[in-house]
N, CA, C and O atoms as a GROMACS GRO file, in nm:
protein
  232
    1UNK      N    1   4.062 -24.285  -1.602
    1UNK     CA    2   3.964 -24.373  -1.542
    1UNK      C    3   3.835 -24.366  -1.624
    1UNK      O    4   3.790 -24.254  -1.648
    2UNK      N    5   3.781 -24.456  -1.661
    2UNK     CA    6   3.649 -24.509  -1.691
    2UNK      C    7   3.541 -24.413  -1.670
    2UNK      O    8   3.581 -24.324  -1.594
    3UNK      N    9   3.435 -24.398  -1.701
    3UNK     CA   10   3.352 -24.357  -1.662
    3UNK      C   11   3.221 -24.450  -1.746
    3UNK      O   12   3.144 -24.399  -1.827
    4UNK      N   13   3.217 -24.616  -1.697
    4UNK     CA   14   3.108 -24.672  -1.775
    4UNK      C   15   3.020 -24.718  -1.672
    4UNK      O   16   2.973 -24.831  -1.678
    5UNK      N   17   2.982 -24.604  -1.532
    5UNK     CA   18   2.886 -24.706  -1.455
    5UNK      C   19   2.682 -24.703  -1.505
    5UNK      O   20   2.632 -24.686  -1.616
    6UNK      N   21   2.649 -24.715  -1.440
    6UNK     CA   22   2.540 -24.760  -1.448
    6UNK      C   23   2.449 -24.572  -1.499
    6UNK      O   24   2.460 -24.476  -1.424
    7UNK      N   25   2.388 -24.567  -1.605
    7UNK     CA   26   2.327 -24.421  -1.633
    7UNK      C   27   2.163 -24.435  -1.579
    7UNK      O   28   2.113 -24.547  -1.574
    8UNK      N   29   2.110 -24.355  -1.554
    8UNK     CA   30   1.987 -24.312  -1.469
    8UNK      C   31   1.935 -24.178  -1.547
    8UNK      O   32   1.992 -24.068  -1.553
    9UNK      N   33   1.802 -24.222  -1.610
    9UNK     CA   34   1.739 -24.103  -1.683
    9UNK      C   35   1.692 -24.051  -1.605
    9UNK      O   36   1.698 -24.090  -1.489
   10UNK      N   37   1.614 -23.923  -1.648
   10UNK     CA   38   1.615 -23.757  -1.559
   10UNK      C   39   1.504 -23.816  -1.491
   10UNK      O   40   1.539 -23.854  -1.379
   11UNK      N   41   1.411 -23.834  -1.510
   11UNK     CA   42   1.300 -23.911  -1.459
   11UNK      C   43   1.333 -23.969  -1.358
   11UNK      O   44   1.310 -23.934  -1.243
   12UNK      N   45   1.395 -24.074  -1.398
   12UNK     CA   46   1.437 -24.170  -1.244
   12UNK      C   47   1.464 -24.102  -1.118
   12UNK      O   48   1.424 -24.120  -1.003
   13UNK      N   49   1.531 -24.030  -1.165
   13UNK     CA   50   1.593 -23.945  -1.047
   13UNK      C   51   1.535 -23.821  -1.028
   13UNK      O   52   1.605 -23.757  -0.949
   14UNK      N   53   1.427 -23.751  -1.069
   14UNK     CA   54   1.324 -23.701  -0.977
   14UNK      C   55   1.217 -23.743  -0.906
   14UNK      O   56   1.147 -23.672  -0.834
   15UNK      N   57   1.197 -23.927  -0.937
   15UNK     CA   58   1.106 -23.981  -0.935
   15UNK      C   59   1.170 -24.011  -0.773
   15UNK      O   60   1.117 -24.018  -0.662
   16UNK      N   61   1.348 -24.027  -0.837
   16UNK     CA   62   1.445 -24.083  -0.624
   16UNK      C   63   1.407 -23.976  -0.568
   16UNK      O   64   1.324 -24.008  -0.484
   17UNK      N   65   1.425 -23.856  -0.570
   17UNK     CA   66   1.426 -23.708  -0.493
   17UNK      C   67   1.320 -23.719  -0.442
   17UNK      O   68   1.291 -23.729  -0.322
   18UNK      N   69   1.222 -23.715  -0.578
   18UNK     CA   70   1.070 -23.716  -0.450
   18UNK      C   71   1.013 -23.830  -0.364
   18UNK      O   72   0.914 -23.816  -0.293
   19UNK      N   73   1.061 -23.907  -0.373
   19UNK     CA   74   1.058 -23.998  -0.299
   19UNK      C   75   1.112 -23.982  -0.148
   19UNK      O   76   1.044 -24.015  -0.051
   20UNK      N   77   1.215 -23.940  -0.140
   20UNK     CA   78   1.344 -23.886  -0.055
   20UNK      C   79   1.282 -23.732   0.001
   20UNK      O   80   1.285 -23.702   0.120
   21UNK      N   81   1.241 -23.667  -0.079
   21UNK     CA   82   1.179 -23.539  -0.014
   21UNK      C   83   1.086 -23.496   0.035
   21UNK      O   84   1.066 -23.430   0.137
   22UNK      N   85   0.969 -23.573  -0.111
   22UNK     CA   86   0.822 -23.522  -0.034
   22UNK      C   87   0.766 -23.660   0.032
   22UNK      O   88   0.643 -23.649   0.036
   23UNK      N   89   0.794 -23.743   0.067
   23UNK     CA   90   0.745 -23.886   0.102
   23UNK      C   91   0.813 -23.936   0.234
   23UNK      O   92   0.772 -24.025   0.308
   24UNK      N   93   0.951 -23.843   0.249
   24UNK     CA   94   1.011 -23.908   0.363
   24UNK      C   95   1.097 -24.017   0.391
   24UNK      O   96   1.145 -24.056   0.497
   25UNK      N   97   1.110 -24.074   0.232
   25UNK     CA   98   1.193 -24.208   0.250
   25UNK      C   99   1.351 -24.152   0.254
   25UNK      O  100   1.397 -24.054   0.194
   26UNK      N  101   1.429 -24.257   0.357
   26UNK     CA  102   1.568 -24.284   0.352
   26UNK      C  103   1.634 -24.307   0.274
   26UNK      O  104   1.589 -24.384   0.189
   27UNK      N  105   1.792 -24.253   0.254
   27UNK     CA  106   1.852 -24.298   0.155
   27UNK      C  107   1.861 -24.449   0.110
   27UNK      O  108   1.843 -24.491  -0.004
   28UNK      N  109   1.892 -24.519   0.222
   28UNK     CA  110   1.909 -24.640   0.264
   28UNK      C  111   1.791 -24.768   0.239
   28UNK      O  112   1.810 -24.889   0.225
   29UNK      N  113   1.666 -24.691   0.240
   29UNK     CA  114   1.516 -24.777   0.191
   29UNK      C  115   1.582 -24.750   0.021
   29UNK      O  116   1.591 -24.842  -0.061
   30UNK      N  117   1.612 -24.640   0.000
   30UNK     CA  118   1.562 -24.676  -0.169
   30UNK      C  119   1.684 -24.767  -0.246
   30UNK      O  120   1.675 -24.832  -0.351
   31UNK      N  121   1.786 -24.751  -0.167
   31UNK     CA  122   1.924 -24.849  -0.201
   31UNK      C  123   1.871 -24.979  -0.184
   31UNK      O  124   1.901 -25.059  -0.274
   32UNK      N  125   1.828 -25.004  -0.128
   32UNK     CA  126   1.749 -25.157  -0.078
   32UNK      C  127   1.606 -25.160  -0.188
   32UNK      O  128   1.564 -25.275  -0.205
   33UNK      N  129   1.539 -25.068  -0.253
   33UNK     CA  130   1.421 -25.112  -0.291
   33UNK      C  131   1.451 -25.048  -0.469
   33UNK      O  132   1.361 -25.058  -0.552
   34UNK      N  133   1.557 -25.001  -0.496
   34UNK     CA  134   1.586 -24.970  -0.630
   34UNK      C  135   1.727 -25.009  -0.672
   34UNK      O  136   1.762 -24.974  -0.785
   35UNK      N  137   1.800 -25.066  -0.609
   35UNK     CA  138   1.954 -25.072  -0.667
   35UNK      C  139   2.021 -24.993  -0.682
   35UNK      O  140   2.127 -25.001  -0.744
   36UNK      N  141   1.975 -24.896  -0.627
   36UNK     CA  142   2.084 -24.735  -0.658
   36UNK      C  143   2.189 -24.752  -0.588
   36UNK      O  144   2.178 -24.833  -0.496
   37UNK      N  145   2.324 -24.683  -0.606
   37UNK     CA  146   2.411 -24.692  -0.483
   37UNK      C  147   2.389 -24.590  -0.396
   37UNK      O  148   2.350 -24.484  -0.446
   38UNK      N  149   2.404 -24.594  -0.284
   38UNK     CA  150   2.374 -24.495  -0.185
   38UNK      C  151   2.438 -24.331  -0.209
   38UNK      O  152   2.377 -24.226  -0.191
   39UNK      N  153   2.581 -24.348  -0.256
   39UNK     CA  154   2.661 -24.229  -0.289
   39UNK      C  155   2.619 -24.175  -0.404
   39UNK      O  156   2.628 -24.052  -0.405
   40UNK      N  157   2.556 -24.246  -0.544
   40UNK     CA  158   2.456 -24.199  -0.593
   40UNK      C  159   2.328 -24.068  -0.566
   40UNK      O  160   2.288 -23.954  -0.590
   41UNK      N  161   2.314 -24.177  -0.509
   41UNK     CA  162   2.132 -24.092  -0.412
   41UNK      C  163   2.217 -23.966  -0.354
   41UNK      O  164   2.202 -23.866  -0.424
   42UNK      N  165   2.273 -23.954  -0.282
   42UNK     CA  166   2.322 -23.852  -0.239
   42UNK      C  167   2.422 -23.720  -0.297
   42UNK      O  168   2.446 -23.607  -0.257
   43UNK      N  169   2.452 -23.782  -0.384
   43UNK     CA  170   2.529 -23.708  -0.510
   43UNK      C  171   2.371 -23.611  -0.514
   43UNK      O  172   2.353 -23.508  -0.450
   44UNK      N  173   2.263 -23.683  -0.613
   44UNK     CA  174   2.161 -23.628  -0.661
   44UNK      C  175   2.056 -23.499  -0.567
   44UNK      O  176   1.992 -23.400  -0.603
   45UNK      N  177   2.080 -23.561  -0.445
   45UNK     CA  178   2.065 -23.493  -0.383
   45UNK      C  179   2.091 -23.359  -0.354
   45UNK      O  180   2.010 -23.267  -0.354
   46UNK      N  181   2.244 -23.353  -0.325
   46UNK     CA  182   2.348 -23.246  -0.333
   46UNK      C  183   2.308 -23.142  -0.433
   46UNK      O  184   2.305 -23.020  -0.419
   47UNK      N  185   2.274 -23.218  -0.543
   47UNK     CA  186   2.297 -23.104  -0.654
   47UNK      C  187   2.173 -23.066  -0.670
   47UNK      O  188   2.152 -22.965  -0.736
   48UNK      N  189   2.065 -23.137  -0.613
   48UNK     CA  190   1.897 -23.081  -0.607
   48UNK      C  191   1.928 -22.957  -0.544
   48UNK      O  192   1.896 -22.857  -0.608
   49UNK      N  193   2.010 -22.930  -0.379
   49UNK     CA  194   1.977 -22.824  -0.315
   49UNK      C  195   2.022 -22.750  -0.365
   49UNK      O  196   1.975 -22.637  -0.354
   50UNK      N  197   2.162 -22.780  -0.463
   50UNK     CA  198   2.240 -22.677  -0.540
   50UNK      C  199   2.166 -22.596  -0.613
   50UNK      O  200   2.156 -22.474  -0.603
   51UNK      N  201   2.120 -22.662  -0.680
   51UNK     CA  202   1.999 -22.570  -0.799
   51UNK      C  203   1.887 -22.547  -0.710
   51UNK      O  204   1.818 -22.454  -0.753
   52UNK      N  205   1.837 -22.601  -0.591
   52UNK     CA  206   1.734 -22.484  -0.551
   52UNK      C  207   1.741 -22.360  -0.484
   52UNK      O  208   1.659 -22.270  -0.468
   53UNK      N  209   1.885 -22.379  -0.438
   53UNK     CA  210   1.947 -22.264  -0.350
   53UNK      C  211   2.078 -22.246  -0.385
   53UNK      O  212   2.170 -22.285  -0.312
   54UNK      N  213   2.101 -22.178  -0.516
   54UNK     CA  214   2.264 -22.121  -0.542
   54UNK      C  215   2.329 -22.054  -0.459
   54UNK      O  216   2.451 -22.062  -0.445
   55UNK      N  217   2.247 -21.976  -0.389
   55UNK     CA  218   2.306 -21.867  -0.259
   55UNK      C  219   2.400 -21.946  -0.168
   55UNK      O  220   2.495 -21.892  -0.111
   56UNK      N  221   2.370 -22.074  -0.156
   56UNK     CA  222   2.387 -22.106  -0.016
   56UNK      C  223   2.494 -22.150  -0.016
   56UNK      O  224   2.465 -22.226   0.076
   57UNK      N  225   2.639 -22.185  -0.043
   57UNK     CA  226   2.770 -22.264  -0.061
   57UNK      C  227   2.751 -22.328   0.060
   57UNK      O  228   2.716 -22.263   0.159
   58UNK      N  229   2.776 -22.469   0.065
   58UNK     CA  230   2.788 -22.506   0.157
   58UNK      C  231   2.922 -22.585   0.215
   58UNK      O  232   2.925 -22.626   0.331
   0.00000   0.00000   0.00000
């Protein structure tokens, strides 16, 4: 399988996180106000808490 979707520099996507973290916005506002896909955003997410908290397996 493919892997040619859409790429997102590092930037962008601390620029989604904080948006999403320190600001309070929904996954769902920024899918609607950036084109991201939602499973995206949440992927990025995932792996934010990963690296801020290795301890934690979830």
């Amino acid at each position: 399988m493919s892997k040619n979707g859409k790429r997102y520099d590092e930037q962008f996507k601390k620029d989604i996180l904080r948006l999403i973290q320190e600001e309070g916005r929904s996954v769902s506002s920024i899918v609607k106000d950036f084109g991201v896909n939602g499973q995206t955003v949440r992927n990025w997410l995932k792996a934010s808490q990963e690296r801020q908290d290795p301890d934690n397996p979830r």
